[in-house]
N, C-alpha and C positions, 0 to 999 in steps of 0.2 A: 504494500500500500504506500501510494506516494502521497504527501502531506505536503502540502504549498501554508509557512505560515509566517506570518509576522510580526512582529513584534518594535519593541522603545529602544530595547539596550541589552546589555549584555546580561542583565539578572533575570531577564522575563526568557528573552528568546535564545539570548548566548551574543557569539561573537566569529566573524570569518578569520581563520587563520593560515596558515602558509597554504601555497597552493603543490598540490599534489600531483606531480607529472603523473606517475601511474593510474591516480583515479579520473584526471583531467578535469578538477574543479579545485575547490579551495577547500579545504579544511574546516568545516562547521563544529566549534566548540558547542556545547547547548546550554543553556539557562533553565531555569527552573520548570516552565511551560511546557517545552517539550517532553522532559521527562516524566509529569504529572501523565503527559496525553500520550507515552505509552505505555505507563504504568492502566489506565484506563482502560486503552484499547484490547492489551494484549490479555486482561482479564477477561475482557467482554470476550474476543478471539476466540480464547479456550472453548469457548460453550458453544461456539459454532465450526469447529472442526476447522477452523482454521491458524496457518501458524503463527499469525502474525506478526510477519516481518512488516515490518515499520522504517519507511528512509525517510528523513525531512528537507524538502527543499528550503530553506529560513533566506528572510532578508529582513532588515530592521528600516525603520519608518526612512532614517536619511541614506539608505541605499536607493530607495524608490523615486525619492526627489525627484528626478528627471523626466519621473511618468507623466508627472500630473499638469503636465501642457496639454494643451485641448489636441483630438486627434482631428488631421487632415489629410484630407482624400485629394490626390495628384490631381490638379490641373483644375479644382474647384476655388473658387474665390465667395468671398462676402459679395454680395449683390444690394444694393438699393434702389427702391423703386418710387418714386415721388417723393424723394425724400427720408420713403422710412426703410428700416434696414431688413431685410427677407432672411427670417428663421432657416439657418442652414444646419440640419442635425449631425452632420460633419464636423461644424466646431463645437461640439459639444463638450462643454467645460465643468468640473466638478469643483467642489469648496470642502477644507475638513476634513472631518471623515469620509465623505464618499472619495474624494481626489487620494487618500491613502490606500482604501479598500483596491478601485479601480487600477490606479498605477500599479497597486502588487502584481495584479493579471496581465496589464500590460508588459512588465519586468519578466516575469518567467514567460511569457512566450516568445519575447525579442531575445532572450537567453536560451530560448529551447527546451523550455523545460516542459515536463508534463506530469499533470498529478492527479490524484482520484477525489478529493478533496480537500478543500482552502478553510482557512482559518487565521484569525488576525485576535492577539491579545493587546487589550487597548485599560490603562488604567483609565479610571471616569473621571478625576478631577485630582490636578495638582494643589492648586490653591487652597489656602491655608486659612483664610480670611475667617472672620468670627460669624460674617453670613452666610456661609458654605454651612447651610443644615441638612440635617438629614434626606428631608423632603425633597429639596433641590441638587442633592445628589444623587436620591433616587430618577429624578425627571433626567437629568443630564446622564445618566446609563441609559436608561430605556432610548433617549433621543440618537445619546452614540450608536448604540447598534442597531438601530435603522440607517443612519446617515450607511455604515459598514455595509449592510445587506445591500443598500441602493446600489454603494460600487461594483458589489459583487453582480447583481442584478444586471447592471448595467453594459457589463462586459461579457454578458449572456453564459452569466456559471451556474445552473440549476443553485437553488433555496436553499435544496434538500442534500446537497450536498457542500454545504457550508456551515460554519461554527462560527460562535464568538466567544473570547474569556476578558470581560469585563465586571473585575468589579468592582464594587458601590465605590468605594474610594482608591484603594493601590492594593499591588500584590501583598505587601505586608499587614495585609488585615486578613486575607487567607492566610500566611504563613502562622498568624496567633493562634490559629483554629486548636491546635495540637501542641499542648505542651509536653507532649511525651515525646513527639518528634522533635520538639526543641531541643532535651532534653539529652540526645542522640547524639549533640554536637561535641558536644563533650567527651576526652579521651581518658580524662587520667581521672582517678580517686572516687569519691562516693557521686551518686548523681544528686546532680541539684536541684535545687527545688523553685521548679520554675511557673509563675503564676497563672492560672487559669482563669482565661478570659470565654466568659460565658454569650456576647453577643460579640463578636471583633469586628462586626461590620459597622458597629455604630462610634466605633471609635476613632477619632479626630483630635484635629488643633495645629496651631503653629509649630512647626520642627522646629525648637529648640528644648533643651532639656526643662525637665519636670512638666512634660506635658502629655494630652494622650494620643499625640500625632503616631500611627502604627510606626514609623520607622526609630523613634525613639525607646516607645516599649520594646520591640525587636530589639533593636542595641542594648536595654536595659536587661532583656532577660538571656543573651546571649553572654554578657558578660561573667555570668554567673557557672560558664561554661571553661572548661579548661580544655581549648582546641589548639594550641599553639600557634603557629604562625598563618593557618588558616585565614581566606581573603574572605571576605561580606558573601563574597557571590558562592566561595567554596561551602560555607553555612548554611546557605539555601539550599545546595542541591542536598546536602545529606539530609535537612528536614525534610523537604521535598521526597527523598528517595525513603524516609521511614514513615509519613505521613500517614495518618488513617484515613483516608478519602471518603470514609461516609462520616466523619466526625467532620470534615470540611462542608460536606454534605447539608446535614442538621445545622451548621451554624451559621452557615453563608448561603444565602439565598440565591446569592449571584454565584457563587460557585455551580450550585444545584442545578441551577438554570446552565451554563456551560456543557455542566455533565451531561444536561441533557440534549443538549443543539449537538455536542460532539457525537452521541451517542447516534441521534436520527443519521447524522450526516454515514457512520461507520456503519451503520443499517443499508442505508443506500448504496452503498458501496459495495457489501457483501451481494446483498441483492443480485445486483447485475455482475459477479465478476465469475 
């Protein structure tokens, strides 16, 4: 199964590394996302007889940059007619999300790539602001993954064979879900006791310390870990790779919702192969 997905940065989706004469592409390090979705998939896999090999195509949002110029068809021009200018759906331009969504499609097939379903992990809102409420980051999820669909939509990729992993606020409000997988990071001495956050999607604030911004609880309960010289991103993947997935389930709604777009899309896929 080929997996077209994208992502921010090197924590969510990963990062391109040396390029590989033998394999004749670049070297995809992965980020937490990917590993979640084959830990997922390849569960799901078992129960339908199949083996589930899993390759991912990844590009991250400033790889795509170059997509998101409107597309044009040789030898067509803007036309005006009395003055007003005549709809040509040749330059059809996107904004946002859908110009991210879109441009991914357009990237993997001017690179030749090909895949059985797409997927794009988009956090819902950076901003820190004391107005960023709950309410309004639920609306600003629900909005981003429509604007996502529309790209997708747009570049004529079936529904049903696309995903989205948005949530309500950033990855590290799924990473709280599980303090046992936090807990995991840890190499040396007794395990620590690391705090259980019972809703993690509703947690916020300004990133700076003593606040309930997720990436400072993260750093507050990682500290408690004795990992040695381990990077931020190397902490992720091993919570990530111990994670209880239906405890992300139950606490994150946006998760649940993911698990289950990925899951239709890995249906559709079985289906027809």
């Amino acid at each position: 199964m080929n997996i077209l997905l994208c992502g921010e940065g090197v924590t969510d989706v990963g990062e391109r590394g040396e390029y590989d004469v033998k394999l004749g592409d670049y070297i995809w390090t992965e980020g937490s996302i990917p590993v979640i979705i084959r830990r997922i998939i390849q569960e799901h896999a078992a129960t339908e007889n199949n083996n589930g090999n899993i390759h991912f195509i990844c590009y991250t949002v400033a790889d795509i940059a170059r997509e998101f110029r409107p597309k044009h068809i040789a030898g067509q021009r803007k036309r005006f007619a009395n003055g007003k200018k005549i709809d040509n759906t040749a330059f059809q331009h996107f904004e946002g999300h859908t110009a991210v969504a879109a441009g991914l499609i357009r990237r993997a097939k001017s690179d030749g790539k090909t895949f059985d379903i797409v997927g794009m992990f988009k956090d819902t809102d950076r901003e820190t602001g004391a107005s960023n409420t709950p309410h309004e980051a639920q609306k600003k999820h629900e909005s981003t993954k429509r604007e996502i669909l529309k790209g997708f939509e747009a570049e004529e990729v079936p529904l049903e064979k696309c995903f989205v992993a948005i949530p309500i606020r950033i990855l590290e409000n799924w990473l709280l879900s599980d303090s046992a997988a936090i807990a995991t990071v840890n190499k040396r001495g007794s395990t620590p006791n690391i705090t259980e956050y019972p809703h993690p999607e509703t947690l916020w604030g300004k990133e700076e310390p003593g606040t309930n911004h997720p990436k400072i609880l993260l750093a507050k309960e990682l500290k408690k870990c004795k990992c040695g010289n381990q990077s931020h991103v190397e902490k992720c993947l091993v919570i990530v790779e111990h994670a209880n997935l239906d405890r992300y389930k139950k606490k994150c709604p946006s998760f649940s919702e993911f698990y289950s777009d990925l899951m239709q899309a890995v249906q559709s896929y079985l289906s027809n192969s």
